[in-house]
N, C-alpha and C positions, 0 to 999 in steps of 0.2 A: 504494500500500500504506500511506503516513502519512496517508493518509484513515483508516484505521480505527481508528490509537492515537490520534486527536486527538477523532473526533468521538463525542457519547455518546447521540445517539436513535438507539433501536436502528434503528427504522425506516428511516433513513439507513443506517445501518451494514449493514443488510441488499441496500440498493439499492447500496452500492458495492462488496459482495462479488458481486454477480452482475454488475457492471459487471466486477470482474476476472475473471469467469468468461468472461465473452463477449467482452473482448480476448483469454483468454488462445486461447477457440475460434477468432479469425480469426488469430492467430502463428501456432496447429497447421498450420494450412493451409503457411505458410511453413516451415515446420521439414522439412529435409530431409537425411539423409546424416549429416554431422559433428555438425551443428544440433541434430540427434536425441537421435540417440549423447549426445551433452551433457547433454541437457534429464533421460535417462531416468541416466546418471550422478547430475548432482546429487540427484532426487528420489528415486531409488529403484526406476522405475516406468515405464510408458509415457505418452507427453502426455495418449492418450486417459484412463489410470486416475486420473493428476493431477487433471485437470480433473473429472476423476467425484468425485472423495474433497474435492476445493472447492465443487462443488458440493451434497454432502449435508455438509457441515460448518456451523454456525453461523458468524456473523462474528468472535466471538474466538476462535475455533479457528483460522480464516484467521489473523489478525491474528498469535494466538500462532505459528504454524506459520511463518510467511515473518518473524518476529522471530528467530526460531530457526533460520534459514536464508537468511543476508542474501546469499549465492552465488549462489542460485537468485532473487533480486531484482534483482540486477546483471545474469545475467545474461537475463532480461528486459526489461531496460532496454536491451539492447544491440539495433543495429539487424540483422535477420535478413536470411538470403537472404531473396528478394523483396521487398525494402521498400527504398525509395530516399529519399536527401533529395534536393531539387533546392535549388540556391543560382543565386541572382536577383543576377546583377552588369550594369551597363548599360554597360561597357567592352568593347571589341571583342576576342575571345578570339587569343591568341596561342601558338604553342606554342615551349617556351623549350629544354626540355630532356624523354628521354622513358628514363626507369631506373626498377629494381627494388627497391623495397624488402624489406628483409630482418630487419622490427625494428627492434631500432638499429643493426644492420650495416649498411652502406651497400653494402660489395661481397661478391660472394660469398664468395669466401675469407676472408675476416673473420668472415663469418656461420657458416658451416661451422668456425670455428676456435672462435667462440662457442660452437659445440652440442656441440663435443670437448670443452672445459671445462667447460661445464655436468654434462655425462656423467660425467665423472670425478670433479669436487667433490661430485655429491649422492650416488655412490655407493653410499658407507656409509649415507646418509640415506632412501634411498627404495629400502625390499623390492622392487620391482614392478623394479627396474635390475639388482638382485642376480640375480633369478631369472633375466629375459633372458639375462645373461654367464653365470650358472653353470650355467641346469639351465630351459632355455624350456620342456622338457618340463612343467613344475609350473606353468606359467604360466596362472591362470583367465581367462577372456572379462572377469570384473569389473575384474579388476589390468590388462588390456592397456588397457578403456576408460578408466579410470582412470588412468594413465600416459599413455594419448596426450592427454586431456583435461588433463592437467597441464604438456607437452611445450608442447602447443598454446597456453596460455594464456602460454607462452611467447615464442610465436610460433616453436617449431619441429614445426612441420606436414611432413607427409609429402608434400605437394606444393612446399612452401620447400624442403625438404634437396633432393627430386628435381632442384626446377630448379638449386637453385645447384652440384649435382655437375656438373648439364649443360653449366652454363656455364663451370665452373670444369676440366671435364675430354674436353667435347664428347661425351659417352656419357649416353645416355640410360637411366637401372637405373632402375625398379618396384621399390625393396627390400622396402617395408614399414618401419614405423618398428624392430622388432626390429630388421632388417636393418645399418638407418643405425646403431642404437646399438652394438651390436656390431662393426661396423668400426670405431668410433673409440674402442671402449672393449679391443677384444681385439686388434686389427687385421685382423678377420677380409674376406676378401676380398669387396666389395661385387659381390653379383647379381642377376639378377632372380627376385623371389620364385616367380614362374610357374616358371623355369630350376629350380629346388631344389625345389619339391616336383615336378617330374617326372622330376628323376633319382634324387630319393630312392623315390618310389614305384617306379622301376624296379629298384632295389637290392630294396626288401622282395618285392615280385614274382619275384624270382629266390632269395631268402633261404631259401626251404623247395618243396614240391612242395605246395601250395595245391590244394584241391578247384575244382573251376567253379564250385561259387555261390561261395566262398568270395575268389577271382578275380573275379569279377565283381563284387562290393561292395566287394574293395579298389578296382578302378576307379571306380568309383564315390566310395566317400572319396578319391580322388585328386583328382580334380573338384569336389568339397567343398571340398577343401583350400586351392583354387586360387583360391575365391571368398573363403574364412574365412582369415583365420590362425591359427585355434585349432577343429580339430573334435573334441568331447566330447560327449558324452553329451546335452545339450540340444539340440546339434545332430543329431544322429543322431534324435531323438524331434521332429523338422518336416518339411515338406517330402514328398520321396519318401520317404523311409527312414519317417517315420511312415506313409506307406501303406501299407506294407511289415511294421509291428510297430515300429516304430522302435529303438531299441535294447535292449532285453529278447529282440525275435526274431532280430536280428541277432548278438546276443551267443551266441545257442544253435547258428546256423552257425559260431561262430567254438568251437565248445567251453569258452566261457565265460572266453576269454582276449580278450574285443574291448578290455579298459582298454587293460590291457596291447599289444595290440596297439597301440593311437592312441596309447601312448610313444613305441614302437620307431619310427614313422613319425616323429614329431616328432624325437625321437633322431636318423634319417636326414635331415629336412629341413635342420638344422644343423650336421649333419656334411659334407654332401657336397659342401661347398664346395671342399675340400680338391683 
């Protein structure tokens, strides 16, 4: 990218902005999962629309656009799933010791005492922590990627907290990162997220005398739920449910009470710990 502030024939400047365009086309390929999630975090956007918006851009629009977003340079620079370094030593490989890093924790319960702390000091600093403890229901698909993306840069990941509970208490819990934060933030009791939304969907399922379609799309969000931690409205308009009308049609079986319904469900999801 300091190829394009330094150098001034445009004609250069144009063959190093398509040179970032066609790195940026073989990382997509690697970008996967978290990877992702990140990439469309920082920009905005999907990797595919990124790369479309660099490529109909001139090279000072590049230029300007990744000067104004030195996050999304970094993290470019970082090496992705699928990509390996290989290091070349001509000494005979030994294995000395074989543990888990945790960051700068070295043990788990250290690690895990780090993420309590963290949790609690940024508290007041970071809406997206508030909302978790007081009201997950408010909580948008932006603020959770966005928190976990901030979590992570941490180095607390939702696969680190998992393992070091495991190690630290020999139980294996799927919380979800909400999950983890709120145990150490409220003491709420640590479960598996799968566990809580299907006993909270069995609470709303018994809640009122539900029509058959009506039942049958709450199962249906239930199994949503299981995959998302957040289903709203964007979610409801993909997938099956867009086959379906997505949520405009589903909202007219619900009598025009679907928001409000996928509260009361989330409502339940974190309630029923209890």
């Amino acid at each position: 990218m300091r190829e394009l502030n330094e150098v001034e024939d445009e004609e250069i400047r144009q063959d190093i902005k398509e040179q970032i365009v066609a790195k940026l086309q073989r990382k997509k390929r690697t970008l996967n999962g978290s990877r992702r999630e990140e990439l469309e975090t920082l920009t905005g956007q999907s990797p595919e629309a990124f790369i479309k918006q660099l490529r109909e851009s001139t090279p000072q629009q590049v230029s300007d656009w990744f000067n104004s977003n030195a996050n999304v340079v970094d993290f470019l620079d970082r090496v992705v799933d699928g990509e390996t370094t290989v290091v070349i030593s001509e000494h005979d490989d030994e294995l000395r010791r074989l543990e888990r890093g945790y960051g700068d924790a070295a043990k788990p319960d250290d690690y895990l005492e780090s993420f309590r702390k963290y949790i609690h000091e940024n508290m007041d600093a970071v809406e997206a922590l508030q909302i978790v403890c007081q009201r997950p229901r408010d909580l948008t698909r932006q603020q959770l990627k966005e928190l976990k993306l901030q979590l992570d840069q941490c180095h607390f990941s939702e696969t680190n907290l998992r393992t070091a509970v495991r190690e630290t208490t020999n139980q294996d819990i799927a919380a979800t990162i909400i999950g983890y934060i709120r145990h150490v933030a409220l003491n709420d009791p640590l479960i598996a997220y799968e566990d809580r939304v299907k006993r909270a969907m069995t609470k709303i399922l018994a809640s009122r005398p539900w029509t058959q379609p009506q039942r049958k799309w709450l199962e249906r969000i239930g199994k949503q739920l299981e995959k998302e931690v957040i289903v709203d409205k964007e979610a409801l308009d993909r997938g099956q449910f867009k086959d379906h009308g997505g949520f405009p049609r589903l909202n007219k079986v619900f009598d025009g009470k679907l928001a409000e319904i996928l509260k009361e469900i989330s409502d339940a999801v974190w309630q029923v710990a209890a």
